[in-house]
N, C-alpha and C positions, 0 to 999 in steps of 0.2 A: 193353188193351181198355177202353174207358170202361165205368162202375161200370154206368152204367144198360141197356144193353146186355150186362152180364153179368145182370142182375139179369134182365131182359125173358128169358133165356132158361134162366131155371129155372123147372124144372115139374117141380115137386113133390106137387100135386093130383090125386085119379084122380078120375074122373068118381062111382066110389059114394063118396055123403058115409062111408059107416062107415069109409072105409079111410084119413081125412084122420090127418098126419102128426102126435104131439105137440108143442103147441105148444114144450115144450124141447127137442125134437129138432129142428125145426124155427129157434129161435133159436142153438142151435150150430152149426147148418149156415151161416148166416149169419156169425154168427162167425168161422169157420174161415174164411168167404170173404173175409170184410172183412181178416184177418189176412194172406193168400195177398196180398192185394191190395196192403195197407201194405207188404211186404218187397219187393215186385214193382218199384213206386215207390221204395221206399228206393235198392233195386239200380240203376236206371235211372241216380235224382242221382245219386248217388257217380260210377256210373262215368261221366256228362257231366261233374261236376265236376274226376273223375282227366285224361279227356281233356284238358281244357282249360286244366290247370295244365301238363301234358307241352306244349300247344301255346304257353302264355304261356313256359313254358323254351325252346322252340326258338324264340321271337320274338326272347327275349332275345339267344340264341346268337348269331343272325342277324347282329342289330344289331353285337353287340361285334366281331364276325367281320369287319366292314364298316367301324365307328370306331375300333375300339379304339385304332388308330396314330392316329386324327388326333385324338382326344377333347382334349389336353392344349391344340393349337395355336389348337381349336375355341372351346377355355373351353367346357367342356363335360363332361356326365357319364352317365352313363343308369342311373336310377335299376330294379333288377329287377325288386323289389316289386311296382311301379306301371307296370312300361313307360315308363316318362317320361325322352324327350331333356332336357336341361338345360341350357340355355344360362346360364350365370351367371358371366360377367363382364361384369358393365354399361358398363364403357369402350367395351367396343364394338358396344354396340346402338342406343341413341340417346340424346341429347341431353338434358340433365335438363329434365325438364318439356317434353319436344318427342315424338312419335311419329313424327317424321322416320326411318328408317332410315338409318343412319351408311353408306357406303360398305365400312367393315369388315365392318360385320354383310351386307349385301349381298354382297359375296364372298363372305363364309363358306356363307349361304344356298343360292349360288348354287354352290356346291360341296355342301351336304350333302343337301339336298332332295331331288333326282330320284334319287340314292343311298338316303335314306331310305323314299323312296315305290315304290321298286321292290323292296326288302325287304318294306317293308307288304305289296305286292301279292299275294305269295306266301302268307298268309295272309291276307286280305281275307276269308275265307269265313266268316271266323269274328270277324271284327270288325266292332264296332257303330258306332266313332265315334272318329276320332282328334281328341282339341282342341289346339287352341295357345290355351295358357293365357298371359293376360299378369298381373304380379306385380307390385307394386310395396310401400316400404316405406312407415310411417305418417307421415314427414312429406311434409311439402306447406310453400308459401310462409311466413315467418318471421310469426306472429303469430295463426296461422291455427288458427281450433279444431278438436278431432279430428274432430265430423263434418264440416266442410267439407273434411278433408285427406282424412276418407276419401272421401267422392262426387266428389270433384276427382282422385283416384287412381282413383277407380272408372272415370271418362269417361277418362281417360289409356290407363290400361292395357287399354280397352276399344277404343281408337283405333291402338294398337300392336300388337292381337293382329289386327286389323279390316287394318293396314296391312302386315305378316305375311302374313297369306292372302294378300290381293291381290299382292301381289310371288312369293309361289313360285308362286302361280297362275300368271302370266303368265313363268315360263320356260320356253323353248321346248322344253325338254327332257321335259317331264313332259306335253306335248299331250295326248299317246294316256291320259292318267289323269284329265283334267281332267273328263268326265263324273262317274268316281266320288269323284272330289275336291268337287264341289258337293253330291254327295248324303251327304258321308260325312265330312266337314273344317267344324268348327266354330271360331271368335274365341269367345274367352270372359275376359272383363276381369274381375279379380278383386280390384279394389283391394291391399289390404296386407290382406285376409281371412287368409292362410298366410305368415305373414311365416317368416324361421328366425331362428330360436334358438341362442346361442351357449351353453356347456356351462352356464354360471350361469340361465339362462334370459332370456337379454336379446334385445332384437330386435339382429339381424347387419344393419344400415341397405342396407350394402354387398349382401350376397348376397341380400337379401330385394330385392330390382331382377332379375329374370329372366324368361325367355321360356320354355316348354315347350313341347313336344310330347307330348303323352299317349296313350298305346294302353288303350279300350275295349274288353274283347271281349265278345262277345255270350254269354255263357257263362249270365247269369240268364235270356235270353230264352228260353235254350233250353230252363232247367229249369223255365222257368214254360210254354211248351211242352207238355214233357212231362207236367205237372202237371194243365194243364188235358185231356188226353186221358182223363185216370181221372177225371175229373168225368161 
């Protein structure tokens, strides 16, 4: 119940002023309310937060349940954590310095997409925003300084997550998704921002080249939701 609507409905006051309440008996009652109220909220998050880790586990389940056999031929991984498909073998996405889609990667696509999106759908209820994230590592052209490799990797990797949509968009397979696919499906080009790291701390040139899928779930909207009702 919002705070100010609990508060609106104490009456504590009698009409003869002699019988008005002490004002420290009066600020303990408060007290004790505000306190009722913070545990009320505490209890809420938690158990939205429990929910939705239980639901990011069974997304994951899903997922493995669905790739697990084909993740190796996919060049492919799914990370828990994060929800995030992984595409990371770059031989067969595209072309260096091109956002062409390779034919490889195109089959692949075209086998794991309407799979992956009919997974998603089953939770949908509770997801905010899937992205396909594009990756790339920090070089760029022989000579080339590191800001222009990065903003030049930034427009690449933002033409390849851009050229991604557009192609699983348009399989005929995933029609009936394609409303919630425009409302719900972000390209988000990321230069070499997250490149990986090999055990020394070095950039991996090779793995740091990849395409993701990433699962959002709405799990803060819901706790800022519930947060703003006790306001």
């Amino acid at each position: 119940m919002p705070i100010n609507k609990i508060l609106n409905n104490i009456q504590t006051l009698n009409n003869d002023d002699s019988e008005w309440l002490p004002i420290s008996d009066l600020m303990s009652g408060l007290m004790i309310l505000f306190l009722f109220i913070a545990i009320s909220l505490i209890m809420q998050v938690r158990q939205t937060a429990e929910k939705y880790k239980d639901t990011q586990q069974a997304i994951y389940k899903a997922l493995m349940q669905e790739f697990e056999k084909d993740l190796k031929h996919m060049g492919a991984d799914i990370d828990q954590k994060t929800l995030t498909f992984v595409f990371n073998s770059p031989d067969i996405l595209f072309e260096a310095g091109q956002s062409n889609i390779k034919p490889s990667y195109a089959k692949t696509l075209n086998d794991f997409f309407p799979r992956y999106i009919k997974v998603v759908n089953q939770y949908k209820d509770y997801i905010e925003e899937i992205r396909i994230e594009g990756h790339t590592s920090s070089d760029w052209k022989i000579g080339a300084g590191s800001d222009t490799a990065y903003f030049e990797n930034m427009r690449l990797s933002q033409e390849r997550t851009r050229a991604v949509l557009n192609y699983v968009y348009t399989i005929p397979q995933v029609s009936q998704y394609r409303p919630w696919i425009k409302e719900n499906l972000a390209a988000v080009g990321l230069s070499s921002a997250k490149t990986i790291k090999d055990d020394q701390g070095r950039e991996d040139k090779s793995q740091s080249k990849r395409v993701t899928f990433r699962i959002i779930t709405n799990a803060g909207e819901q706790i800022n939701q519930i947060a703003g009702e006790w306001q």
